[in-house]
C-alpha angles and dihedrals in degrees: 000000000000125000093250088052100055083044107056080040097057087043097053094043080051095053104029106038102026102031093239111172116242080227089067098036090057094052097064092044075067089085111061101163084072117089108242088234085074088045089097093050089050101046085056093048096057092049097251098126128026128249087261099050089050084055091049100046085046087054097048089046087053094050087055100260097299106108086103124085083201094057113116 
């Protein structure tokens, strides 16, 4: 899987299954010189995110992004 795939993936879970703002997603693209594998611990840092969504976005990275009905 490409980069650009894993990422529209992980934004779309984040928006579509979790209700994460755009607003919020796009502050943390602000930093680029992190790799995006870090982009759910710092959602989460911020306080963007509680303690619970980051469990469930590390679950649905370690099933291998499935976890969605509304994955393509």
């Amino acid at each position: 899987m490409s980069p650009l795939d894993y990422n529209q993936k992980l934004i779309r879970f984040l928006q579509q299954e979790l209700d994460i703002p755009a607003e919020s997603i796009a502050l943390v693209e602000r930093h680029p010189e992190l790799p995006y594998s870090s982009f759910p611990m710092l959602l989460w840092r911020y306080g963007l995110i509680t303690i619970a969504q980051l469990e469930r976005i590390f679950d649905w990275l370690d099933n291998g992004f499935s976890n969605s009905a509304r994955d393509f």
